[in-house]
N, C-alpha and C positions, 0 to 999 in steps of 0.2 A: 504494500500500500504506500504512496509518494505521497509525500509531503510537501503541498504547492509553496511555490515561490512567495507567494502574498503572505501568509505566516511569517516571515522570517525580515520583515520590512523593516522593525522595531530594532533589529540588530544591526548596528551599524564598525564598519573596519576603526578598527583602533587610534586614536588621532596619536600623533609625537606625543612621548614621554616629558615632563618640564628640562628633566636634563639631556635628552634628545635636541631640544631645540638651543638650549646653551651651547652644547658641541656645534650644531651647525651656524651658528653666528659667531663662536669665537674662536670653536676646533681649540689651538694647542695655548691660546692665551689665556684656557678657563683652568684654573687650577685647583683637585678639591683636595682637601685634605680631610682624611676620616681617625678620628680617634678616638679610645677606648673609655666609655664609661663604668668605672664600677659602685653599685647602690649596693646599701644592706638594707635588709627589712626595717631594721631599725632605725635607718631614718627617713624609712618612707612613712613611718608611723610612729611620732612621737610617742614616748611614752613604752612602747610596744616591749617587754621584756626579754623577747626572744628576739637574740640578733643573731641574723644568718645571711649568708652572701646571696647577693640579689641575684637576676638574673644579668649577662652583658648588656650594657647598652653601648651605641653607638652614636657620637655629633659629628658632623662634617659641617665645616669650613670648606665654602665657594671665593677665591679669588679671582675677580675679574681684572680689565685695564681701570675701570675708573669707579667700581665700588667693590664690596666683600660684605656676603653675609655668614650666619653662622645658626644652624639648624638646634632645633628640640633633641632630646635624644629617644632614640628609635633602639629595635631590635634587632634589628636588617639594617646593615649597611646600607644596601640600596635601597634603603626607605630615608633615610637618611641623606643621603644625595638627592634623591629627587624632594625632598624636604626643601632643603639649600639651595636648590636648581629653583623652586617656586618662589622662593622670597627673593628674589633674586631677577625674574620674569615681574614681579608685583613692581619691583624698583622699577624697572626700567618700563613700565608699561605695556608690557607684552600680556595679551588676553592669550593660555596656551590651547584653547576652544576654539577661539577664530585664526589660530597661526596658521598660515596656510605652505604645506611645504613644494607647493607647486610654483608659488611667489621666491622663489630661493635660488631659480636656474640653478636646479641640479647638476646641467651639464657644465656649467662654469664652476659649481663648487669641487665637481670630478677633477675637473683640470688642478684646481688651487691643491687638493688633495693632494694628488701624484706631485706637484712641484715640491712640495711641503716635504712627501717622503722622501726625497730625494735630495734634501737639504742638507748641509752640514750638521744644524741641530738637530734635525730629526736623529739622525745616527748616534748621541748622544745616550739620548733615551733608553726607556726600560718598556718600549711597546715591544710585542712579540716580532717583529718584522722589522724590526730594526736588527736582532740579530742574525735575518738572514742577509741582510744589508752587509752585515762585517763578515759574516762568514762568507759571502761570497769574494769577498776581497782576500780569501785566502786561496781561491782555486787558479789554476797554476793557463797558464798559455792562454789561448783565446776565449776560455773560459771566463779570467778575472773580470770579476765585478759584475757578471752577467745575472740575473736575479729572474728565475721563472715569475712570467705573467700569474697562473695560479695560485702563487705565494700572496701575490699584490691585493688578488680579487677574493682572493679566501680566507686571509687572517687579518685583515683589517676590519672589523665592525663599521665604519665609517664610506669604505669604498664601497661595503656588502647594500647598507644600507642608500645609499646615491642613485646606487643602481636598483635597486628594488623599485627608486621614485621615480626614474624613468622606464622602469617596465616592471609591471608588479610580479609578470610571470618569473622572476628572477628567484621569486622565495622557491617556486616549484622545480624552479632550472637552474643552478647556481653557478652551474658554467656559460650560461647568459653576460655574465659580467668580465668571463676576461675579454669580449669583442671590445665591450665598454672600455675598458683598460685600454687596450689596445690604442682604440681612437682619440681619445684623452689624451694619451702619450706621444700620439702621432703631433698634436698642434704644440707639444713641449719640444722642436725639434733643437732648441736650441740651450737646453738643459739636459733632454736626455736621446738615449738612441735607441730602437725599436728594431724586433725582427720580426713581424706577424708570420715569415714562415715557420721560424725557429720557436716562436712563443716567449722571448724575453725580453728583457728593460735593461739599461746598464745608464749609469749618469754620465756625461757627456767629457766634463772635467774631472779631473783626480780632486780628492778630498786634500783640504790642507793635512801635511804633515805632523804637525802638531795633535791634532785627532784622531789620525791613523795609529801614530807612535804611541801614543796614550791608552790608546784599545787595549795595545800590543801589549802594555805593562802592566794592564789591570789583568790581562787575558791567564797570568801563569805561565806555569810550566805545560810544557807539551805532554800530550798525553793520547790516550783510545781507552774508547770504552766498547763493550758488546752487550749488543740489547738481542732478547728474543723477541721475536717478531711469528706472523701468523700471516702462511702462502695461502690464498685461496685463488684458486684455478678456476678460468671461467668456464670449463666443462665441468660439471656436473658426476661424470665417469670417476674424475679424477679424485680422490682424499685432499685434504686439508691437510697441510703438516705445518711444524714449526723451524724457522729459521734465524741465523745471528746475523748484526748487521755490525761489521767491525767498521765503530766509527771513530776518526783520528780527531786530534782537539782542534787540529788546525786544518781540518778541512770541511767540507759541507755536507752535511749529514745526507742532502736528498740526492748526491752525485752515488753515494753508497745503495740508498734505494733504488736510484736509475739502474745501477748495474745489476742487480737483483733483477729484476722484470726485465732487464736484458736490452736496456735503452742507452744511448753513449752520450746522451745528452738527457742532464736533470731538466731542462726548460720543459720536454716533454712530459716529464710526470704531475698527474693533475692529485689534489689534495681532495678530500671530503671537508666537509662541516664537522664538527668532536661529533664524537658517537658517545652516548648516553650521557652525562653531566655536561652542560654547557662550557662549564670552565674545566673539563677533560682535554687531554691532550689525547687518545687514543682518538686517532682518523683511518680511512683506507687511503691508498696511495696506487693508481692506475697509468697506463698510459695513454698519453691523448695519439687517437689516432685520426688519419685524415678525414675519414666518415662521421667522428665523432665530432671536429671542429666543424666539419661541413652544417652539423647540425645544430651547433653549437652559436653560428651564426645566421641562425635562420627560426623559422615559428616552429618552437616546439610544441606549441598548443597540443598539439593531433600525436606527438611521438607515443608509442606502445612498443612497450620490452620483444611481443612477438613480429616487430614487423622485419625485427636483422637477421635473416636466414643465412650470414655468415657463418654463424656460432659464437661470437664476439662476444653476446650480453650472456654478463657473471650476474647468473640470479641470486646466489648465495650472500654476494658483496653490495647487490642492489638492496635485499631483503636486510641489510645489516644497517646500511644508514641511511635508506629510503630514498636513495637518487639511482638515477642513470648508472651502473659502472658496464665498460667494456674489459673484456681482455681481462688477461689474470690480475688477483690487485694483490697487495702487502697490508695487513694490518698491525700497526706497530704506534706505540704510545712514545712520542720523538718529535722536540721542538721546543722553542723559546715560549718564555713564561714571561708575564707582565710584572716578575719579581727579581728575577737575575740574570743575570746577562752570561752565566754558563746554560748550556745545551741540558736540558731537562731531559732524563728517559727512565721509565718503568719496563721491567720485562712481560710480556705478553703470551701467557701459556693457552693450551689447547681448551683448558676448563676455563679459561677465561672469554674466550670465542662460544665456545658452547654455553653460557651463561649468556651471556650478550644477546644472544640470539633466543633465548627462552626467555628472556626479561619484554621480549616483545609480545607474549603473547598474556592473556590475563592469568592465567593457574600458574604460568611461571612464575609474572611477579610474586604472589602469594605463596609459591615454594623456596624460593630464593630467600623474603621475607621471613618463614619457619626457620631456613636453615637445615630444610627435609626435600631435599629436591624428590628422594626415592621411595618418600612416605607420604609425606600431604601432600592434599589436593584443594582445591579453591570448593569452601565450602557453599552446599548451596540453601543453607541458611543462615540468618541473624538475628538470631535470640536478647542477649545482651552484651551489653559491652564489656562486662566482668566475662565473661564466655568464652569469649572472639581472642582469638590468638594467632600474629603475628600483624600484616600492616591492616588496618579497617580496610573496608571496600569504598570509600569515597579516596581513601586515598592511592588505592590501588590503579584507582580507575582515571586518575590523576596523572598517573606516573602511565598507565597506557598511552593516553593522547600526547603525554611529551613525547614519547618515545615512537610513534607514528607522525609525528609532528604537527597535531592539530591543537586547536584551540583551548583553555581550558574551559572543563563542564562549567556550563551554566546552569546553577542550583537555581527555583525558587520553590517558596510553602506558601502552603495554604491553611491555615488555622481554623479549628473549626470549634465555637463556642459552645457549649450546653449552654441551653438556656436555663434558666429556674423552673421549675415545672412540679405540681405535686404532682400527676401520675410518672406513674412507671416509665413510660413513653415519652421520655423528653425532649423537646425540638430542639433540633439544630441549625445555629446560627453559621453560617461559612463567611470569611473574614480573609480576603487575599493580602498576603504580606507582599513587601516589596521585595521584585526580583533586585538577586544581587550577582554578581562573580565570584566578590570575597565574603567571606564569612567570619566573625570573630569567635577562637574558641575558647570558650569560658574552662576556668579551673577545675570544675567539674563534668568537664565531658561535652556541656551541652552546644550546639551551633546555633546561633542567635544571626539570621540576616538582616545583611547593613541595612541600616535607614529604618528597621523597624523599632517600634516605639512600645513602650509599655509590658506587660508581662501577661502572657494568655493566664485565665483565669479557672482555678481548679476544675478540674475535671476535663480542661480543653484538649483536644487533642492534633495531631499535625498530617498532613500528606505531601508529601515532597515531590515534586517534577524538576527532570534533569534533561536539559540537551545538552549535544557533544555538535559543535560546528567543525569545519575545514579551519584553515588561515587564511581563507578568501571570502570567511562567514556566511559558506552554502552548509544549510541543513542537515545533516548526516542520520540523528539519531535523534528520538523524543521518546522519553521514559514519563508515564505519565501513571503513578501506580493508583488504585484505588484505595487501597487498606490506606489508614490514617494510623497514627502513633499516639502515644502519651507524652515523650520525649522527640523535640525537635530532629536532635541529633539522629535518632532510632531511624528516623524519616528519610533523611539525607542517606543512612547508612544503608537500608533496607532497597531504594532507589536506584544506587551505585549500585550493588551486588544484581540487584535484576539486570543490568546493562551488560556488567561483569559477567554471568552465564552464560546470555544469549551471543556475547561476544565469544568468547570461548567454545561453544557449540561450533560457531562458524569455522573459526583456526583452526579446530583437530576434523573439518572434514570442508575444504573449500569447493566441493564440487557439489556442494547444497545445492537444490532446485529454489528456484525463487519462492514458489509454492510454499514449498516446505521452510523458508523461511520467514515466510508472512507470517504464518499458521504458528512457530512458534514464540513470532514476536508478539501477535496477539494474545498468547496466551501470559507473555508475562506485561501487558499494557504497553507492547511500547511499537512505533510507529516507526518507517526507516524509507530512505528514497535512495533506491536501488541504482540509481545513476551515479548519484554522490559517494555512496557507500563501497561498490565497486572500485571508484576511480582511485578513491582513499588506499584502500587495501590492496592496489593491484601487485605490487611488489613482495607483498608478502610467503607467498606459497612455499619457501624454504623450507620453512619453519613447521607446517604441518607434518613431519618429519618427528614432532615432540610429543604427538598425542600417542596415547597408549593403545589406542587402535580398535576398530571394532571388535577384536573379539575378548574384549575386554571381560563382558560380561559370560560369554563363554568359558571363560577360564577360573570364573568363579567356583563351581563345585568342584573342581579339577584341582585349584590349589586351595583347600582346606580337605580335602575327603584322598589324598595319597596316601599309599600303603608307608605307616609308621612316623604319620604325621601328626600321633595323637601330642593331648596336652599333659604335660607334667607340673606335679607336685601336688602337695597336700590341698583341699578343698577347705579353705578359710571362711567360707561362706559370705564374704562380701563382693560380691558382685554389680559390675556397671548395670544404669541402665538409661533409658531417654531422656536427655536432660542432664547427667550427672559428665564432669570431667573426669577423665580417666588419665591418668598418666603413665607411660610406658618408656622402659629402657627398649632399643630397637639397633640392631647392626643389620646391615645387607650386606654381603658376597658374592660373587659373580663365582662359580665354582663348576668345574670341568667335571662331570659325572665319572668319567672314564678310570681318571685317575685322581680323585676327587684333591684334586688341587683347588686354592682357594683363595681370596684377595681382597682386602675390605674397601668397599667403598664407600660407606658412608656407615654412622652411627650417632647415638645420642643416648644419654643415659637419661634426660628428664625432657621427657616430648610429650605435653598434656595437648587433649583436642576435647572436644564435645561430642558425647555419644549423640549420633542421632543427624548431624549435620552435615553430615558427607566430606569431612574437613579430611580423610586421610582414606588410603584407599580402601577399595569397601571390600579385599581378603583381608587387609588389619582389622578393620572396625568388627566382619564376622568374627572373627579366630577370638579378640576382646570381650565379644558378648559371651565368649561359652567360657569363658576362665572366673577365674578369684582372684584377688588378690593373692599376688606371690607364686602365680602359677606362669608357667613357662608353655612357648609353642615354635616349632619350625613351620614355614609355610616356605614353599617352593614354588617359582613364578619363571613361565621363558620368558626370555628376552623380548621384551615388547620396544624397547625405542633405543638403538645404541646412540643417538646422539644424547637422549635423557642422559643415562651411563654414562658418557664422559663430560655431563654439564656435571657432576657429582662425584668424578674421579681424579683424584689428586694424579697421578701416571698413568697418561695415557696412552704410550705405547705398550705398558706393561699390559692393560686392558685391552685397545684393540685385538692384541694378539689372543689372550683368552675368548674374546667376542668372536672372534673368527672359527674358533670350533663349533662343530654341529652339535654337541652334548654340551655344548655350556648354558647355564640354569642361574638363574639366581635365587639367594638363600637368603630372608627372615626371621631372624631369632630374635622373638618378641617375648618381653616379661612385663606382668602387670603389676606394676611398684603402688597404687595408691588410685583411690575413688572419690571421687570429692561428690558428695549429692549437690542437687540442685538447691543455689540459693533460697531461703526463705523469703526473702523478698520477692523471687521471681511468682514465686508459687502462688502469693497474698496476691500481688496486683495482676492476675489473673481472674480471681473472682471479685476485686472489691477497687469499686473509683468512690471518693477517693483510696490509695494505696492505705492498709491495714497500719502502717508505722505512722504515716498521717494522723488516720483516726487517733490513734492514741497520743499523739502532740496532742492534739486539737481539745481532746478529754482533758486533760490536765492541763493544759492552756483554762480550759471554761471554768476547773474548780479553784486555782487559782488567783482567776479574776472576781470568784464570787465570793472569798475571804478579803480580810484585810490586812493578811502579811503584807510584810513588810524585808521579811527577810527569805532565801528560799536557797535550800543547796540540792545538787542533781547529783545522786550516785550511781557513776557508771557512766558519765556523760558524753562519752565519745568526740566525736564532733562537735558537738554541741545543737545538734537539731530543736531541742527543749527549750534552750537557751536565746537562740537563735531566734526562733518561731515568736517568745513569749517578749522581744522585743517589738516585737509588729502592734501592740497593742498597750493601750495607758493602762496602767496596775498602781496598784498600790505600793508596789514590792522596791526598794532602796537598795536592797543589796544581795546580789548572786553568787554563788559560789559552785562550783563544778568536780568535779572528783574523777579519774579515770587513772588504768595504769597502762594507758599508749599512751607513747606520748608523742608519738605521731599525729595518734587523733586529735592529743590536746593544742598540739599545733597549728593543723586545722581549724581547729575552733576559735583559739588565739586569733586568729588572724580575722574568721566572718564577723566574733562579736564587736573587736576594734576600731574597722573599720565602719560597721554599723551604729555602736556605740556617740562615734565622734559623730555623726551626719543625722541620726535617726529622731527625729522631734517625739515621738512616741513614748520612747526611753528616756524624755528628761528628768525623770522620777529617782533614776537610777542615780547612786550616789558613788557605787564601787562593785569592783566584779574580781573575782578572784579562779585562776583551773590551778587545782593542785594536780603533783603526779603522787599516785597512791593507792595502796588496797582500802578497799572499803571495807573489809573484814577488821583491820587495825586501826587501833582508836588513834584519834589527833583532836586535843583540847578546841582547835577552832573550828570543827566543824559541829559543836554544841548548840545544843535552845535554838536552833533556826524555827521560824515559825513553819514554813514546810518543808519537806524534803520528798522527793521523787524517786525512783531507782524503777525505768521504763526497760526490759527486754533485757534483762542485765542478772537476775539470779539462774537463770537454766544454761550457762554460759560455767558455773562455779560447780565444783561436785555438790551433792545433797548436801552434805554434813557442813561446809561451808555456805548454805544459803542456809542454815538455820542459822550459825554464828554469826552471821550475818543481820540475821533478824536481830538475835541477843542483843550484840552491840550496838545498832540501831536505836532499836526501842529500849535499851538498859542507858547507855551514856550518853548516846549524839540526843536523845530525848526532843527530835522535832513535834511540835504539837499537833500537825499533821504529816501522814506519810503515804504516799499513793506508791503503790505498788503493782508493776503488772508481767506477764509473764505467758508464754501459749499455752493454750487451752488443748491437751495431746491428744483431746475426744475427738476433737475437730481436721487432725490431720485424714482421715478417712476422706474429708470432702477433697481438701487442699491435695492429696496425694489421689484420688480418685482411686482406692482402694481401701480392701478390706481386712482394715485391721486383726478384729475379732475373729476372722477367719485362718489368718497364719496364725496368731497365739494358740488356735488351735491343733493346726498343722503343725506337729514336733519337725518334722525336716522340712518347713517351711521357715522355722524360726530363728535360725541362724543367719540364713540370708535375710530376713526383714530386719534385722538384729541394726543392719547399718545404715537401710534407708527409710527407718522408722520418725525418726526424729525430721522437725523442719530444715536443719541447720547444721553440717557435718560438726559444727564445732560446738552442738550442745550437748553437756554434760545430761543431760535428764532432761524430761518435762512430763510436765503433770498432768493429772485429769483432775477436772472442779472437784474431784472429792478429797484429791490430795490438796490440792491447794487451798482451799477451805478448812481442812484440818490442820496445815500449816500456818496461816493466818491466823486463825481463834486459837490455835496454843497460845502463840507469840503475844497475841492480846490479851489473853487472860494473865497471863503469866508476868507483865509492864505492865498494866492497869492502862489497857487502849480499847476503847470499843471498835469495828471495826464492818465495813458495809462491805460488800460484793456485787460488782457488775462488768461489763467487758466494753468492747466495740468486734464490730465485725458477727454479722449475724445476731442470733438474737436470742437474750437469755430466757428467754418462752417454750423454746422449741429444742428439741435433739438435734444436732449436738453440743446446744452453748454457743458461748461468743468465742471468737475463735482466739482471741487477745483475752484474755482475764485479768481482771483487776480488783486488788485491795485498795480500801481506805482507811488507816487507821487512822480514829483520835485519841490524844491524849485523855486519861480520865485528871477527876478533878481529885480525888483521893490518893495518897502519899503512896509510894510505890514500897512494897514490900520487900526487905533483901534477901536476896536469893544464894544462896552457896554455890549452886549448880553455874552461877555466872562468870565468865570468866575473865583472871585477875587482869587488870591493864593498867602501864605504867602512862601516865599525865607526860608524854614527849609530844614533839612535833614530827608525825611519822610523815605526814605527806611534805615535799617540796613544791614551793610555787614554781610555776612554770609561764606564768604569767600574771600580771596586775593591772589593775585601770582604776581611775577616780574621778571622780568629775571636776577637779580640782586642774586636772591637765588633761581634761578633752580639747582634742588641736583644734 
């Protein structure tokens, strides 16, 4: 189904950048300077007692001819420059909206360009291309000084971009610009000299001596270095190998690649754009041959990989950095940096080519991301973000469009209000946010798009649409999901991953019918125009060479059900199940049957994935479900993708040659170390809006505003949710005090009530706040006489015996005159777990295994049923002289099975408390440490 041109009107080509337009008005007289800020927390936040190193910040200083400004500080360098590039444009009255860079004769700034590189100062420099400038002055005979055209048009940003504004097809044809170069160079006849057949530049006059000589001295000792390098042949027939380029100090690195590809002149060898990180030095390096210039200078609008029935086009080399290559190329990490003036080189292995080229597809970035190229797989859900393990999928799907070179996704939401409604049936309000590009990501996970205002309102929820344009902002993709969220983020992430699948489907099998990919873009809501979308990916077909192939599914009963493939070790009775994380130790080995020889290539001793999400292949995820913890399994797999195999093999000749036997096999020895159940939170905010941990703020939020404390401490305060919340609202309450023993959490916490505290008109009541680090179990004289005290979801977390001592100490010394108390209701897990309790406790070999995923929460110690916890409360009360009420949230205390959150309320009685022996002794110290302070005395 296409996606008509009229949608897409609203997206317009990207105008100059503010520091874009600085370069092209002042080029080499704009000078910036970027320097290092370092903040602590502690003086972002007066007051704030915990001092920790901020994050970097970054100010740049812009010097011009006749002003200089100097930026805010930023995160990003280059937020920071174009910061200082803007103030800068304001000075001098440049509107950077109406600049127009058509008004700039491109062709005359081409010219000033090349005179410029070609200057004595320029050669001073620490631009990249200045050091091909000297190093060419070291090559010997008719050679010297000669600088290939390709150098000129490919590593200058400045000539890249010139050219782009006189023919935009230059982004899609980058060898469009050496013509440009060319003719540019031709009206400099009397600065430089040209050979349009040879393809170079040489400066006309020799450099003064003074400059030259000085090179000479900064330049060192003589020397050679050898870089490996990676042959790709543009037959297809032919293997991939790897090669050394012995490069001398004192000569030109690209005459050494020339002779490699078999050229006797470097002018001919043409450069790529970096291949994966922008500010990457790893390029292909080919040779220009006469067909390729011929087309070079002419409309490649119409050019296709299959019209050269030479055999000339290297699809291997085309698929790696999405252009044109002819002829065999070099891939090798080799060339001048914009930081030193020696010859920069990394060595370049086979697993590094084979990485490179699976980072192009979307399950690769996500394998690469785990660290599991031979186990995970790009999962095809998203549950949570506590869940999700290795890069999110908004970001995955991020990192695809660079790496195909399109634009980034455009997110927007759409917010959808509950109305207020007494029935059940609530209408809904839909509320479009504004679309944005960037998103800002909050501390806690959540994406909040620019320019939106205000804070959706409980219970609201999100749905996220995402397109994927060209760089020419033609249409490609539209993800347009139906499900909404609770969490913004969820939205964004849930959207990506739908894009991320259906992209993926395609690359492990490009000879999809159209049909067939309508049918299953409709099924995950997303829309696609088949002209754009082709023209985008036509390069890629290499690479389909990574999927695990159809008989994927075939090979499933085959590699779990082989003779003496069973599972080992003792039956621990805890076992995965949908929902829960599993964590596994795992090696693979490629291993010769014959002679059962054997070679590791990849392993991990802590690989956690989510049962149930497709995250890892599905003989591991099987062979996991039938184990325990602690039990062991081999699974045996052919060879489904030898390039996978060496994106994953440290020695790859050692490999190839095992890959080359007909009995070679690969071996998984998987052991199940550790199960973690499903969050408790995930479980609650599946049946209850608002989320069950809400409800329970919001309850003690209500009882606390209907008292007239005045003072109130939280045990067990974590983050400080309780604390946090009960600011939103005028109380009576002076003075806070919090208690936890993270102090991680309490860091957290530290930080939202602080910053809330100084700003929050609500909380002017508040006089002083105080997080200690501490057991609650141990007494501390200052946490005494509060008027109330809290401890929300904080006893089933401690064995039994310490949440009774906990009571003691409570209600025997801390003596709050109120104390709310809550805790899960374990009747209730039946609904939350959609299972039958009462039914395993009666199943003897059923009751082992529910042994581990009985509980809400892997890390609760116990939890009660209202009868225990009722008997646990009215001890406690009888026993301090507290009366003491019962009720919950979540569900309803009317009905079977109870509230699914239970809660005490104790009060203080008005009669002298009786002493107990049984109580136990405590010495009058100060056990907890502050970890934080505030007063109103120094609100900033």
């Amino acid at each position: 189904m296409e996606i008509g041109e009229s949608t897409d009107v609203a997206v317009r080509k990207s105008a100059l950048t503010p520091k874009a337009i600085i370069y092209q008005k002042f080029g080499n007289e704009a000078c910036f300077k970027v320097e290092e800020v370092q903040e602590s927390n502690q003086n972002e936040c007066p007051g704030l007692a915990i001092v920790q190193r901020g994050p970097c910040l970054y100010r740049c200083s812009l010097q011009l001819p006749e002003i200089s400004v100097s930026s805010g500080t930023f995160k990003k360098k280059k937020e920071a420059e174009q910061s200082a590039s803007e103030l800068a444009l304001q000075k001098l009255g440049i509107d950077p909206a109406t600049y127009n860079i058509a008004e700039q004769d491109p062709w005359n700034a081409l010219v000033n360009r090349i005179k410029f590189l070609f200057s004595s100062e320029f050669l001073t420099t620490l631009h990249p291309l200045s050091g091909h400038l000297r190093a060419a002055l070291q090559r010997e005979g008719d050679l010297y000084g000669h600088v290939p055209v390709s150098v000129i048009a490919m590593l200058d940003p400045k000539i890249s971009n010139l050219s782009k504004s006189i023919d935009p097809k230059v982004e899609l044809h980058p060898y469009m610009a050496i013509s440009y170069v060319m003719k540019a160079a031709a009206g400099l006849s009397g600065i430089v000299d040209t050979s349009e057949k040879q393809l170079w530049v040489k400066r006309k006059n020799p450099y003064p001596l003074k400059i030259t000589d000085l090179d000479i001295q900064q330049s060192g000792s003589p020397g050679s270095c050898s870089v490996e390098a990676i042959y790709i042949p543009c037959s297809n027939g032919k293997i991939v190998y790897a090669v050394n380029l012995d490069v001398s100090s004192t000569g030109y690195y690209l005459d050494v690649v020339a002779n490699q590809l078999g050229l006797m002149d470097a002018s001919k060898v043409l450069i790529t754009r970096p291949i994966g990180r922008a500010s990457s030095e790893v390029r292909l390096y080919f040779a220009a041959s006469e067909t390729h210039m011929l087309e070079v200078s002419s409309d490649l609008s119409n050019t296709k990989p299959d019209m050269h029935s030479d055999g000339s086009y290297n699809t291997r080399s085309s698929c790696l950095s999405g252009e044109a290559i002819y002829g065999d190329a070099i891939l090798a990490s080799i060339g001048y940096t914009w930081k030193f003036k020696d010859l920069f080189h990394e060595d370049l292995s086979m697993q590094t080519y084979y990485r490179m080229l699976l980072n192009k597809v979307p399950s690769g970035v996500y394998k690469l991301s785990r660290g599991a190229i031979l186990a995970a797989d790009l999962p095809l859900a998203y549950t949570t973000r506590a869940n999700w393990r290795g890069s999110f999928p908004r970001e995955i799907l991020c990192t695809f469009c660079r790496q195909h070179r399109l634009s980034e996704p455009i997110y927007s939401t759409v917010s959808i209000s509950e109305a207020p409604s007494e029935t059940s049936g609530s209408h809904k309000k839909l509320k479009l946010r504004d679309s944005a590009v960037e998103e800002t990501e909050h501390a806690n996970g959540s994406i909040v798009a620019a320019g939106s205002k205000g804070v959706v309102e409980s219970g609201g929820t999100f749905r996220c649409e995402v397109k994927i344009y060209s760089k020419f902002q033609d249409l490609i993709i539209e993800c347009s999901p139906k499900e909404s969220y609770k969490k913004q983020s969820d939205s964004y992430q849930n959207a990506s991953l739908k894009v991320l699948i259906w992209l993926d489907a395609y690359f492990m099998n490009f000879n999809t019918p159209v049909e067939s990919l309508n049918s299953s873009a409709c099924e995950l809501d997303i829309k696609f125009n088949p002209t754009n979308f082709f023209k985008a990916f036509a390069l890629c077909r290499p690479i389909q060479s990574f999927s695990y192939g159809e008989t994927q599914e075939g090979r499933a009963d085959e590699s779990n059900a082989m003779p003496g493939q069973g599972i080992c070790g003792p039956d621990s009775g805890v076992s995965p199940s949908n929902g829960s994380i599993a964590c596994i130790s795992y090696s693979v080995m490629s291993v010769i049957k014959s002679t059962n020889t054997k070679e590791l290539l990849e392993s991990s001793d802590e690989f956690e994935f989510e049962i149930g999400s497709s995250s890892v292949l599905h003989q591991i995820e099987a062979a996991i479900l039938q184990m325990t913890v602690g039990q062991s399994a081999i699974l045996h797999m052919d060879v489904h993708s030898p390039e996978l195999i060496l994106a994953a093999a440290t020695d790859s000749e050692r490999i190839l040659s095992l890959l080359s036997s007909k009995d070679c096999c690969l071996e998984y020895a998987i052991t199940l170390c550790q199960v973690t159940e499903p969050l408790e939170d995930r479980m609650e905010q599946a049946l209850f809006s608002p989320p069950l941990s809400k409800q329970r703020v919001e309850y003690a939020v209500q009882h606390i505003r209907q008292t007239c404390a005045t003072t109130l401490v939280d045990f067990g305060c974590g983050s400080g949710s309780l604390l946090d919340s009960l600011l939103n609202y005028q109380t009576s309450l002076e003075k806070i005090v919090g208690v936890d023993i993270s102090h991680k959490s309490l860091v957290r916490a530290a930080k939202i009530l602080h910053s809330k505290l100084n700003a929050n008109e609500a909380s002017a009541g508040i006089k002083s706040a105080i997080l200690y680090d501490g057991s609650i179990t141990e007494f501390d004289p200052r946490l005494c006489r509060f008027d109330i005290g809290t401890c929300l979801e904080v006893i089933e977390h401690m064995e039994e015996d310490q949440a009774w001592l906990f009571g003691d100490v409570v209600l025997s010394y801390f003596c709050p005159k109120i104390l709310i108390v809550s805790t899960p209701n374990y009747e209730y897990n039946v609904i939350l777990q959609r299972s039958n309790l009462s039914n395993q406790e009666e199943d003897p070999e059923d009751k082992a295994q529910s042994q581990a995923c009985k509980f809400r929460n892997h890390d609760h110690k116990f939890e009660w049923t209202r009868e225990q916890f009722e008997q646990w409360a009215s001890d406690l009360a009888t026993k301090h002289n507290y009366s003491v009420e019962f009720s919950g949230v979540g569900g309803s205390g009317d009905m079977e099975p109870g509230f699914a959150s239970q809660i005490a309320v104790f009060r203080k009685g008005t009669t002298p408390t009786l002493a107990n022996d049984d109580l136990p002794v405590v010495v009058a110290d100060n056990h907890c440490s502050v970890v934080w302070e505030w007063n109103s005395g120094k609100r900033s």
